[in-house]
C-alpha positions as CSV (number, residue, x, y, z in Angstrom):
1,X,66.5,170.2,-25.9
2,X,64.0,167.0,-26.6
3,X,60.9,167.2,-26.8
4,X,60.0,165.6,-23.5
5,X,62.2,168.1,-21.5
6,X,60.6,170.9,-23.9
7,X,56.8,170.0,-22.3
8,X,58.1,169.7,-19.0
9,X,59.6,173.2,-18.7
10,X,56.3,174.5,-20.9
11,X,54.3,172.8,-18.2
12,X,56.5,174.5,-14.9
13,X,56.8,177.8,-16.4
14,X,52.6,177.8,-16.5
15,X,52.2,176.1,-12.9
16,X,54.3,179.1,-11.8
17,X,51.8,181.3,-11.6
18,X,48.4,179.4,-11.9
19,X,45.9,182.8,-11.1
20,X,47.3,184.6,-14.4
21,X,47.2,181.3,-16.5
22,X,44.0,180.9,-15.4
23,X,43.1,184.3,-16.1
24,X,44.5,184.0,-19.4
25,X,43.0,181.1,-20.5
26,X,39.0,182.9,-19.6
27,X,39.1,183.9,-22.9
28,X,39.5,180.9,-24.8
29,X,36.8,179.2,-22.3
30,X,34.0,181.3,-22.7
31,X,34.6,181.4,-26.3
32,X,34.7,177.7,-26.1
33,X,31.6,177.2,-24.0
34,X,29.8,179.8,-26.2
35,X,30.4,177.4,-29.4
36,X,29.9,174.1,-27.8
37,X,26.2,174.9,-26.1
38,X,25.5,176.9,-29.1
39,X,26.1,173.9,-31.4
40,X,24.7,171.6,-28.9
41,X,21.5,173.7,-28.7
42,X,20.9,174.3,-32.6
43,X,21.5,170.4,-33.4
44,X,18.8,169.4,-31.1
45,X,16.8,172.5,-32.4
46,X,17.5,170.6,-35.9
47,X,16.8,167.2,-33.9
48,X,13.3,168.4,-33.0
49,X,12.1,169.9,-36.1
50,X,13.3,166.9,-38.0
51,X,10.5,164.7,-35.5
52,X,7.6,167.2,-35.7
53,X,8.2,166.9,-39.4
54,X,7.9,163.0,-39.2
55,X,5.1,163.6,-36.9
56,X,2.9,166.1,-39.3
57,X,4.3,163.7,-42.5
58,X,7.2,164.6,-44.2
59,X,5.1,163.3,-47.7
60,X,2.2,165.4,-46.8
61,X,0.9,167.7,-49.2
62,X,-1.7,170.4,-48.2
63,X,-4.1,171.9,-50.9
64,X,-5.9,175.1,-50.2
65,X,-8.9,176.9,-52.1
66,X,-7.1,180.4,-53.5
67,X,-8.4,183.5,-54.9
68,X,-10.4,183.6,-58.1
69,X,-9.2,185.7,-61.3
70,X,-11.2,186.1,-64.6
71,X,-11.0,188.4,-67.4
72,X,-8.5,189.8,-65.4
73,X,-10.7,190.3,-62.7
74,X,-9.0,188.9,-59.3
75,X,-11.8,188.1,-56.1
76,X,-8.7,188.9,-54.0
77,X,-8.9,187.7,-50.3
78,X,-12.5,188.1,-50.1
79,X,-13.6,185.1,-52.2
80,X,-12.5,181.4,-52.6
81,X,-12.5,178.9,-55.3
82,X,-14.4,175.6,-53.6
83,X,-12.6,172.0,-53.4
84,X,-14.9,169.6,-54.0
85,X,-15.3,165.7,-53.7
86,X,-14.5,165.8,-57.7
87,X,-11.8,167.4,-57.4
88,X,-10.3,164.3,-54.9
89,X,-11.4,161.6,-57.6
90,X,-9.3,163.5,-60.0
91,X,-5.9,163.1,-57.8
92,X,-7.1,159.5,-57.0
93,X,-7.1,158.8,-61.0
94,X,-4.9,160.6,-62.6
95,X,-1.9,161.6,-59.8
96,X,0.4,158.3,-59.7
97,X,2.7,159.1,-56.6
98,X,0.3,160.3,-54.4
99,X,-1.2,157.2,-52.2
100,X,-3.2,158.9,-50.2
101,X,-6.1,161.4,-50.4
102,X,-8.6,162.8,-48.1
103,X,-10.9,165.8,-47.5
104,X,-10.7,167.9,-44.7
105,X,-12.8,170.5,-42.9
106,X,-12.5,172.1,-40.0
107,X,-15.5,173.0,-37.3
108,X,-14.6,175.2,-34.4
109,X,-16.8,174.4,-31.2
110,X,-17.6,173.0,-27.6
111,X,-17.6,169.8,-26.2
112,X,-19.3,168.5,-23.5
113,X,-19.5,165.1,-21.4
114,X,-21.4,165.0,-18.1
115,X,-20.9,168.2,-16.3
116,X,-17.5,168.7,-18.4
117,X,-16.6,170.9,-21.1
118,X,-13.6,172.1,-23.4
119,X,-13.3,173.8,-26.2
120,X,-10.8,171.9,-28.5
121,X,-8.0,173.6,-30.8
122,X,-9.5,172.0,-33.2
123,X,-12.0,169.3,-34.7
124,X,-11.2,167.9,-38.2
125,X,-13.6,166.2,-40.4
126,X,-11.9,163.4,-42.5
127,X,-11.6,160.7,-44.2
128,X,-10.7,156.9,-43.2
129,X,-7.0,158.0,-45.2
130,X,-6.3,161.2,-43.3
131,X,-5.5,159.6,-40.0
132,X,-2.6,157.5,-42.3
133,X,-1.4,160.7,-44.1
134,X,-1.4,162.9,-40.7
135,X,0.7,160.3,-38.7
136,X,-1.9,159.4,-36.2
137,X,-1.9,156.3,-34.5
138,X,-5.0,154.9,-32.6
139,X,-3.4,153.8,-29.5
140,X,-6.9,152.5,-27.2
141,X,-9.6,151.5,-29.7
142,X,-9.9,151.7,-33.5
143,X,-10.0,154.0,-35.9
144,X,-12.8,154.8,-38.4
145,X,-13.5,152.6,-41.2
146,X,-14.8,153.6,-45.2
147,X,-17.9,152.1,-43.9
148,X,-18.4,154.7,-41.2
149,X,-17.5,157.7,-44.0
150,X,-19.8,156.4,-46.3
151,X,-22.6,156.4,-43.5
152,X,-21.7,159.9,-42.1
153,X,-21.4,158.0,-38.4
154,X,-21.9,160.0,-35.6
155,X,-18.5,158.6,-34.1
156,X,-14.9,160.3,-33.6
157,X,-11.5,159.8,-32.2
158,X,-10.1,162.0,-29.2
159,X,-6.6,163.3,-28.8
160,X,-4.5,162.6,-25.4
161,X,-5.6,166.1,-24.1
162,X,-9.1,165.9,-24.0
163,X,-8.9,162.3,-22.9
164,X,-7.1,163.5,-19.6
165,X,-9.4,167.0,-19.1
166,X,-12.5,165.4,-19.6
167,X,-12.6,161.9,-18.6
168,X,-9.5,161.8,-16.5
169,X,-9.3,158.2,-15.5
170,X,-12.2,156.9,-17.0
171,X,-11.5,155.5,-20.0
172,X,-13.1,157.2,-22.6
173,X,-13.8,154.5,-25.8
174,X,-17.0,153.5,-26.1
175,X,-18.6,156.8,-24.0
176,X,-20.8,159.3,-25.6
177,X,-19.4,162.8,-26.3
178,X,-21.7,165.9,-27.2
179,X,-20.1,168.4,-29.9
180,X,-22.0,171.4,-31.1
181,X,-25.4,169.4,-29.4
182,X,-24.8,166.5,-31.3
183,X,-24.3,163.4,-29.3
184,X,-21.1,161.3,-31.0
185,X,-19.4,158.2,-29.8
186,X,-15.9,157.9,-28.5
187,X,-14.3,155.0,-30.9
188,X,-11.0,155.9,-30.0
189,X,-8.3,157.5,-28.2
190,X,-5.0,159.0,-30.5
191,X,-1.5,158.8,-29.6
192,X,-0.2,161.6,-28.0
193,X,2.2,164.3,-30.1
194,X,2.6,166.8,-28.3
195,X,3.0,170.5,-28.8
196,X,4.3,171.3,-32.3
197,X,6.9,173.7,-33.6
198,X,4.3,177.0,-32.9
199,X,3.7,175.4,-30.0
200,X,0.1,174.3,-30.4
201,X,-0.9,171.4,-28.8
202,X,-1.4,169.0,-31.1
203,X,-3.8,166.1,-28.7
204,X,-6.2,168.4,-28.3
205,X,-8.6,167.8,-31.2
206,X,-11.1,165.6,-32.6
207,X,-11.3,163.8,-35.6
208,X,-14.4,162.7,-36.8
209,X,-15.5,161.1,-40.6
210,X,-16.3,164.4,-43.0
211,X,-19.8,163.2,-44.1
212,X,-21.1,163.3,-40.5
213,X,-19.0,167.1,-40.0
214,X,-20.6,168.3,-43.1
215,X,-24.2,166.4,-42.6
216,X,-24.7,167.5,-38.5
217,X,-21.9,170.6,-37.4
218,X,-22.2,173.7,-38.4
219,X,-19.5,175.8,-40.1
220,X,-18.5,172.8,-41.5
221,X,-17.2,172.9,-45.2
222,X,-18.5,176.4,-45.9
223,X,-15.7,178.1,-47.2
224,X,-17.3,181.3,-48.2
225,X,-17.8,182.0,-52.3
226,X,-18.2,185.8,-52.5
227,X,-19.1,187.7,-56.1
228,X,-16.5,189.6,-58.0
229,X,-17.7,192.7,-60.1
230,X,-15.9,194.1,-62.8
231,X,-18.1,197.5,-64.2
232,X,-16.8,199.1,-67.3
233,X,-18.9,201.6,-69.3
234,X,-21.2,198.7,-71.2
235,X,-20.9,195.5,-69.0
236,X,-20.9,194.4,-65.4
237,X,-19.1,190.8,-65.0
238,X,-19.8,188.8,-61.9
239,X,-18.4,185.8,-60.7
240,X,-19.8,183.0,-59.0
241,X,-19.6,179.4,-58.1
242,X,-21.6,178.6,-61.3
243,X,-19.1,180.9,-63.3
244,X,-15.8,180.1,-61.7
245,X,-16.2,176.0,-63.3
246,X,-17.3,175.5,-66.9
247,X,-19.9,172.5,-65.6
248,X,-21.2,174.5,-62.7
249,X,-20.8,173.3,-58.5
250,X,-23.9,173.1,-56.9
251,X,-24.0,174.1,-53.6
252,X,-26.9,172.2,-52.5
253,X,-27.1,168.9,-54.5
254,X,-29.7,166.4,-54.0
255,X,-29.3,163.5,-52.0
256,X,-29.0,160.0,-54.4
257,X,-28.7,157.6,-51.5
258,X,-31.1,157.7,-48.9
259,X,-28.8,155.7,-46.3
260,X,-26.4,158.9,-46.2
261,X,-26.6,161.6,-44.2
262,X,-28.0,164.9,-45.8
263,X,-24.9,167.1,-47.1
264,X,-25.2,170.7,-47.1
265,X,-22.1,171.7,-48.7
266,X,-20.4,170.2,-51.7
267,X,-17.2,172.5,-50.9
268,X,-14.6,171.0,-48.1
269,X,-12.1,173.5,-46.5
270,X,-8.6,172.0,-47.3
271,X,-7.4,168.6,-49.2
272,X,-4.9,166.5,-47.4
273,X,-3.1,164.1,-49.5
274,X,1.1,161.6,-49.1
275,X,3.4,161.1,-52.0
276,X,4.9,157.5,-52.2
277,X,8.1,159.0,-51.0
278,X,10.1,162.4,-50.0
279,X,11.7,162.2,-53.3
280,X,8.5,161.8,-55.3
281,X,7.0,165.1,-53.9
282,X,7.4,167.4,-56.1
283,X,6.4,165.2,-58.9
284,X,3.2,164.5,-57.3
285,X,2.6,168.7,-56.7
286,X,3.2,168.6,-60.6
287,X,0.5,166.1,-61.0
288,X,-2.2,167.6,-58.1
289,X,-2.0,170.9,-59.8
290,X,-2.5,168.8,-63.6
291,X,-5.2,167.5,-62.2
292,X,-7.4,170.0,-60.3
293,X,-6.8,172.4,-63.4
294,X,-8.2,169.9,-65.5
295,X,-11.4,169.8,-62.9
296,X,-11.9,173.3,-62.7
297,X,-11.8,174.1,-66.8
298,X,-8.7,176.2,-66.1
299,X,-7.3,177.4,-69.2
300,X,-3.4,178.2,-69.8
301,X,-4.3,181.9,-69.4
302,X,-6.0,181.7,-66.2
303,X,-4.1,181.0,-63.0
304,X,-4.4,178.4,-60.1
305,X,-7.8,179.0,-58.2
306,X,-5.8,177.0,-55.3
307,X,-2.5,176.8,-53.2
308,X,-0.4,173.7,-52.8
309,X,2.0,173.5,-50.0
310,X,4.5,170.8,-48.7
311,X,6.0,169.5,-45.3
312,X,9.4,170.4,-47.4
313,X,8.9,174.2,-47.9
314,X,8.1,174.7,-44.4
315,X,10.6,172.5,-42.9
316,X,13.4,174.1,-45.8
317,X,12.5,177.6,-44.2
318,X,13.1,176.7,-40.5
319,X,16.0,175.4,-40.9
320,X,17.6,177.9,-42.6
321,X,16.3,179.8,-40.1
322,X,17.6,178.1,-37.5
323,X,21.0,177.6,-39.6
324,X,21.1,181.8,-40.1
325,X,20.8,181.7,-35.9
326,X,23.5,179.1,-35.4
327,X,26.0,181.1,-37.7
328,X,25.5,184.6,-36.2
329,X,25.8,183.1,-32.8
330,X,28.9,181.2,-33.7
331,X,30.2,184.4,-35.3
332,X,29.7,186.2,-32.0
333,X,31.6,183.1,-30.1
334,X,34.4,183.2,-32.3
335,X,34.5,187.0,-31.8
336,X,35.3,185.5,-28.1
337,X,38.2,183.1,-29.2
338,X,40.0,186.0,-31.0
339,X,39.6,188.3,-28.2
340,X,40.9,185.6,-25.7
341,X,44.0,184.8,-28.0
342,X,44.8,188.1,-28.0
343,X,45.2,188.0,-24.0
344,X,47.0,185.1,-24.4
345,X,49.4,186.9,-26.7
346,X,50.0,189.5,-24.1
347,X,50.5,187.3,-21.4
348,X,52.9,185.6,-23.6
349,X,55.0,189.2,-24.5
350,X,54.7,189.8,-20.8
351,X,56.0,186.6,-19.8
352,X,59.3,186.9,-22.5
353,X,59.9,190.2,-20.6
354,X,60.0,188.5,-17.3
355,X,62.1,185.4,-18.6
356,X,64.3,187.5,-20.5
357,X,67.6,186.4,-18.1
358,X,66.5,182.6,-18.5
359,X,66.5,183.3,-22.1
360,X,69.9,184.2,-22.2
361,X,70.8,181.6,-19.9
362,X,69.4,179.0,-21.8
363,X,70.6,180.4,-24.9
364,X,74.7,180.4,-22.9
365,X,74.3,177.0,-22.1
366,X,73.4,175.6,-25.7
367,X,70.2,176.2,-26.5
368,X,69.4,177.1,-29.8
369,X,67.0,180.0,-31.2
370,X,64.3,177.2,-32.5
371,X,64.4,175.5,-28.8
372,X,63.3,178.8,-27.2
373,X,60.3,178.9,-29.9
374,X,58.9,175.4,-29.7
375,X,59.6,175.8,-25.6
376,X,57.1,179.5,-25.9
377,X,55.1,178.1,-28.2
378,X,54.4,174.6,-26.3
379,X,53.5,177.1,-23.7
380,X,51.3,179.3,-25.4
381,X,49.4,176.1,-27.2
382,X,49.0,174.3,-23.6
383,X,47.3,177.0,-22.4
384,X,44.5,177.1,-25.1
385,X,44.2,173.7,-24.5
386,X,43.3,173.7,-21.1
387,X,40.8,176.5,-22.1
388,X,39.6,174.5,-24.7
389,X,39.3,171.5,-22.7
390,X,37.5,173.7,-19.6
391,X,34.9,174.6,-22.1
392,X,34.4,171.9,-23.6
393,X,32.8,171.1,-20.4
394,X,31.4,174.5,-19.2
395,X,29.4,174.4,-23.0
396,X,28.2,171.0,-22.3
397,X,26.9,172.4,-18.9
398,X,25.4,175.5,-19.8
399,X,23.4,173.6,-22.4
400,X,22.1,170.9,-19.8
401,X,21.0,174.1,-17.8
402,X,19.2,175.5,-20.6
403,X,18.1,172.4,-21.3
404,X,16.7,171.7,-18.2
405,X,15.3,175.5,-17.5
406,X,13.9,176.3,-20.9
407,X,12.5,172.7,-22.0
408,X,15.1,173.1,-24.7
409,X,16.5,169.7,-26.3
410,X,19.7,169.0,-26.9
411,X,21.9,167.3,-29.0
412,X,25.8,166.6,-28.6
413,X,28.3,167.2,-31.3
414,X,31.3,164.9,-31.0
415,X,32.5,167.0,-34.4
416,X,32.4,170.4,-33.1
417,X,34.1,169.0,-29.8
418,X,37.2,167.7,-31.9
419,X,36.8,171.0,-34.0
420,X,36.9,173.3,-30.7
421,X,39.7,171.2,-29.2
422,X,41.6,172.0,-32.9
423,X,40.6,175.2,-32.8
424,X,42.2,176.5,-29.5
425,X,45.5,174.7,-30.7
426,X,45.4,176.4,-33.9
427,X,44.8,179.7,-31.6
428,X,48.0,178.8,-29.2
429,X,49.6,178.8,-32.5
430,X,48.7,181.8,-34.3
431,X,48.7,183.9,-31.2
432,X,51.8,182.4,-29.3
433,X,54.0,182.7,-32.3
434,X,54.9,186.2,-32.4
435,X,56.4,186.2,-28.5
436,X,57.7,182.7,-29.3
437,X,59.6,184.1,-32.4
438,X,60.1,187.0,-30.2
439,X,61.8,185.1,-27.5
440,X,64.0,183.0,-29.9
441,X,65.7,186.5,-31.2
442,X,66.6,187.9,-27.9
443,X,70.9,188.3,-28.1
444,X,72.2,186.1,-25.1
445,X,74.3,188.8,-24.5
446,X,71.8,191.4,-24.1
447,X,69.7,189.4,-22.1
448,X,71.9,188.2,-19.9
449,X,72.9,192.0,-19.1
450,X,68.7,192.8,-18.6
451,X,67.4,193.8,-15.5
């Protein structure tokens, strides 16, 4: 038998009885659909974290005050180290892949224009760099200038969200916006972001310069600086912010330029800073943590009085996350696949039952025990492919509905199509050889004579 005439009788033998091939093939379908959206789902999933990564700065490095130990003697969660303005000159000098540095702190409160008000997620004192490290782009106005840092100006920049809840379709640059009772001007309006990957709306904040946060809002830069007591039978130790650093921080110091803005806090609440590159991360953590030791008189004994954290770490964990998901899921489509080749390999007994007479006729008239195999296992391998190729396109449409119902992005996956198409051939194969094999050892005799 050639191989053309082998396909053709493959092909009539299914057409004979469309409902059960159909039936048969359900299997193989869902288990193809389940893989296909599942894989078209977690790629965008990967897709989407990749962006907000780009869009929070995949060089950023965040640097938090941390607990205070000394003579063994830890503050716990009660108490925090302070990040000063000193500590930012030392990164500046000594830290040689990090471009960019800036303070941050962080104000919760109400805003008001005309008869409006909101309460932003949150408003972020900065400096003239932090709008470069964060990502965001000024997109009607301009952004704050060194000159307006070093002045304290009462002037900020507005994200997309309060731009549309309070001002609508006026256009907000150049009006006058009231946070905390003190009046600031609108200099700018930031690109929108949207909602990040905990689903916090990213436009709805203000950024203003961190002199003017720290010189006229309150709860600005005052990360608290509780005492430690450690009581023994003779001594009572007690930290403080003149104990925790050898040259003392001052919590109050006097104002050398008359020009600025009175400061009532040294301390700010976070440092933001960008390595030259994703590959130079690491190196400039090294060189951060080097360098704010050095500025708070840590010794070797004493551990870090502050926590450094990447865009990497976090981004590392969700996807493994995310990876971990994908797999399970894919384990419970495959689970699918194996139960549908299984049908298929009962179908295919049950149809060697049925066709045992045309076997032996076959078998009378020439053919040979390998032409009865490739001709049931043609069969059996057609029949996966059609699955496969049905959902293929049932994946691909579930995932558009999710997609469309959930806000869910997706992404396609030309590589697990080709794999899924491979996959229900190799199932055809391993599950439609036992009734093919069975079919080629059938005696003509005997089944000629079976009724």
């Amino acid at each position: 038998m050639k191989k053309l005439r082998i396909l053709k009788s493959a092909l009539k033998a299914i057409c004979r009885n469309p409902t059960r091939t159909f039936l048969t093939t359900l299997g193989i379908v869902i288990g193809i659909a389940a893989v296909i959206a599942l894989m078209e789902i977690g790629n965008g999933a990967q897709e989407m974290l990749a962006k907000n990564m780009e869009a929070m700065g995949v060089n950023t490095i965040n640097i938090w005050p941390g607990n205070i130990t000394r003579s063994g003697v830890s503050s716990g969660s009660g108490a925090r180290a302070n990040l000063t303005l000193k500590d930012i000159e030392a990164i500046r000098r000594n830290c040689e892949s990090v471009t960019a540095v800036s303070p941050v702190v962080t104000v919760r409160g109400q805003i008001i224009y005309g008869g409006k008000n909101w309460s932003p997620y949150r408003i972020t004192g900065g400096s003239e760099e932090f709008l470069t490290i964060s990502n965001w782009v000024v997109e009607d106005g301009e952004p704050f200038t060194a000159r307006d840092v070093r002045r304290g100006a009462r002037v900020c920049l507005i994200g997309s969200t309060i731009a549309r809840e309070l001002f609508e379709d006026e256009n907000p640059v150049g009006k006058k916006l009231r946070i905390q009772n003190v009046m600031f001007t609108i200099i700018g309006v930031l690109r929108s972001k949207g909602a990040n990957m905990m689903g916090m709306d990213q436009d709805d904040c203000v950024i203003v310069p961190y002199t003017a946060a720290r010189a006229r809002l309150k709860g600005a830069g005052q990360t608290s600086l509780s005492a430690v007591s450690s009581t023994n039978t003779t001594t009572t130790t007690t930290t403080t912010a003149s104990s925790t650093y050898t040259e003392g921080v001052s919590l109050y110091p006097p104002v050398s330029d008359a020009n600025k803005p009175p400061v009532r806090f040294s301390n700010v609440d976070s440092i933001i800073a960008s390595a030259a590159s994703p590959e130079q991360v690491q190196t400039a953590v090294l060189e951060i943590g080097n360098a704010i030791r050095e500025t708070h008189k840590l010794s070797i004994d004493n551990d870090d009085d502050f926590r450094i954290r990447t865009m990497a770490e976090f981004s590392d964990f969700l996807s493994s996350q995310i990876q971990t998901t994908t797999r399970l899921l894919m384990c419970v489509a495959f689970v699918s696949l194996v139960v549908g080749g299984v049908g298929i390999m009962n179908i295919m007994l049950v149809s060697v039952t049925e066709r045992t007479r045309e076997i032996g006729l076959r078998m009378a008239v020439g053919a040979r025990a390998r032409d009865i195999l490739r001709q049931f296992l043609v069969e059996s391998v057609v029949i996966c492919l059609v699955g496969g190729v049905i959902g293929i396109f049932a994946g691909h449409g579930l995932s558009l509905i999710l997609a469309s119902a959930m806000k869910w992005p997706i992404l396609i996956s030309y590589p697990a199509i080709f794999l899924s198409v491979g996959v229900s051939a190799l199932v055809g194969v391993i599950f439609g050889y036992y009734p093919a094999w069975k079919a080629a050892q059938l005696d003509p005799i005997e089944a000629l004579r079976y009724e």
